[in-house]
C-alpha positions as CSV (number, residue, x, y, z in Angstrom):
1,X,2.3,-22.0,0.4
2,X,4.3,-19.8,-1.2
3,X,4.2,-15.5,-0.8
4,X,3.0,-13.3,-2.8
5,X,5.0,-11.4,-5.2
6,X,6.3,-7.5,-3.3
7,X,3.9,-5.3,-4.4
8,X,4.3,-1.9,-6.6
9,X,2.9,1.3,-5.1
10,X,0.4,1.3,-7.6
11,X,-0.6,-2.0,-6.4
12,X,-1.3,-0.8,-2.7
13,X,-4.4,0.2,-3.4
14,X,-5.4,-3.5,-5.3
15,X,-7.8,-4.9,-2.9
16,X,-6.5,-8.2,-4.7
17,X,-3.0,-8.3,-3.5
18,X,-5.2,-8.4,-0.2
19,X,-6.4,-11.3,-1.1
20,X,-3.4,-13.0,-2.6
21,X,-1.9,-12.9,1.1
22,X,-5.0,-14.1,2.7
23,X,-4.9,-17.1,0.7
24,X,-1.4,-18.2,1.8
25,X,-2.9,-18.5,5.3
26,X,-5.4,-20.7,4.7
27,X,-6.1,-24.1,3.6
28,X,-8.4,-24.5,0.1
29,X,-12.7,-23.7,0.4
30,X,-11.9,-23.1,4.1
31,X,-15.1,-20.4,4.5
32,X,-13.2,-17.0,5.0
33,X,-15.2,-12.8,5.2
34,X,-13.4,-10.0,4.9
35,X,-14.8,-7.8,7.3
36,X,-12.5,-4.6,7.5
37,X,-10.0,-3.3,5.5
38,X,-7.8,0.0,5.9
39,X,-4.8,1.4,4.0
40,X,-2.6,3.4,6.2
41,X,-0.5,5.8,3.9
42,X,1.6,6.8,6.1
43,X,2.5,3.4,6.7
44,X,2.7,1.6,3.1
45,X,-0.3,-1.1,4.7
46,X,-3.6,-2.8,4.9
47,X,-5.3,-3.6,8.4
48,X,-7.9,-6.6,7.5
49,X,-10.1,-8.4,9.8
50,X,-11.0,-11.6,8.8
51,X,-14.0,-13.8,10.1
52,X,-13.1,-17.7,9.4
53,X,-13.3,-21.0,11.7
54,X,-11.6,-21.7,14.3
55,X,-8.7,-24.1,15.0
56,X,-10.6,-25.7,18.0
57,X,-14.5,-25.3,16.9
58,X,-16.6,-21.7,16.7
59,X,-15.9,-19.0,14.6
60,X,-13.1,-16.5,15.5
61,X,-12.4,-13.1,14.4
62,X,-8.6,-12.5,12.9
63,X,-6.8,-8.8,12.7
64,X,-3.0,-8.8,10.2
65,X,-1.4,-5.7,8.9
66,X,0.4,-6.4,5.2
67,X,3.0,-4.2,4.9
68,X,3.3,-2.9,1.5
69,X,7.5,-2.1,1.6
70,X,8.1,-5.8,2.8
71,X,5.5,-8.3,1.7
72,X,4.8,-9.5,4.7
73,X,1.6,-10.2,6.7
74,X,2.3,-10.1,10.4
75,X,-0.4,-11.7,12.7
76,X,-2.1,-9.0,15.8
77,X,-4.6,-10.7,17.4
78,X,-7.6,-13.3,17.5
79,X,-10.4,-13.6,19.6
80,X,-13.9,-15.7,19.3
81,X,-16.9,-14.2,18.0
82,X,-20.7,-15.0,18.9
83,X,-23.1,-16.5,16.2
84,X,-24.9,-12.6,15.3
85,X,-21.7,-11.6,14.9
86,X,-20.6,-14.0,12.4
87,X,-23.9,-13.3,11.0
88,X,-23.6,-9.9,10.4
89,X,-19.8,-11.4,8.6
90,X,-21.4,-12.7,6.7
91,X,-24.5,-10.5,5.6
92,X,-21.5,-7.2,5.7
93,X,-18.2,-8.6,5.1
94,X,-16.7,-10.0,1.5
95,X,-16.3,-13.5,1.3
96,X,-12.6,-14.2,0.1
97,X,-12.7,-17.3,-2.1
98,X,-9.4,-19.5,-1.6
């Protein structure tokens, strides 16, 4: 998988270059919601949280920051989430399609 092209300024605000990063992490129809996004200005970036499967079994909940300056999508954390909450993922968050 290849990155996505650096981004413009004008494009930070593009939810879509959002989701041109997500899709470099995972593998094709693998069932992915956005559940938070946040630009930080004064730090060209997006915080997402991401609901998706996890590598073992369950569902986990993923946190990245894309910073805007470098095109790159650094990894913070994971942890596993219980069914209502990938419910309310799923009823709340945008499904990304990959």
């Amino acid at each position: 998988m290849s990155n996505p092209p650096a981004p413009t300024p004008e494009a930070a605000a593009d939810t879509t270059l959002i989701d041109s990063f997500i899709r470099t992490i995972f593998a094709p129809r693998t069932p992915v919601w956005l559940t938070e996004e946040k630009y930080e200005e004064q730090d060209p970036s997006w915080r997402i949280t991401l609901v998706c499967p996890g590598q073992q079994s369950g569902w986990m909940s993923r946190r990245y920051k894309i910073d805007i300056p470098s095109a790159t999508l650094n990894f913070i954390g994971t942890q596993p989430i219980s069914d209502a909450e990938l419910n309310a993922a799923r009823n709340a968050g945008r499904r990304v399609r990959i």
